[in-house]
C-alpha angles and dihedrals in degrees: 000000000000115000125190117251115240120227115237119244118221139200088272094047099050092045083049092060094036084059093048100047091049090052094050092052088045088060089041092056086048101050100044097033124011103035094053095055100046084043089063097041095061090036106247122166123260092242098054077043093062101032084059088046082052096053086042098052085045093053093047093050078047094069 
């Protein structure tokens, strides 16, 4: 039976993916919660709201 060979994961690699997850969390925090609230405190519309959740959320699957 052939089995794939895991790469090994070094120091680097596992600090990489610890950034990212932490940035796309980051994004995710800020377009569920944070950009909403500060959205209807200056008044914007729900659809620029969204529109801004959108490019967030983008950003964060970027990463």
């Amino acid at each position: 039976m052939n089995t794939p060979l895991q790469p090994a994961k070094t120091k680097r690699n596992e600090e990489t993916e610890m950034i990212a997850l932490l940035l796309g969390a980051g994004f995710a925090l800020a377009s569920l919660i944070l950009l909403p609230a500060v959205a209807q405190k200056i008044g914007l519309g729900s659809s620029l709201t969204i529109a801004l959740r959108g490019a967030l959320m983008r950003a964060a699957h970027q990463l």
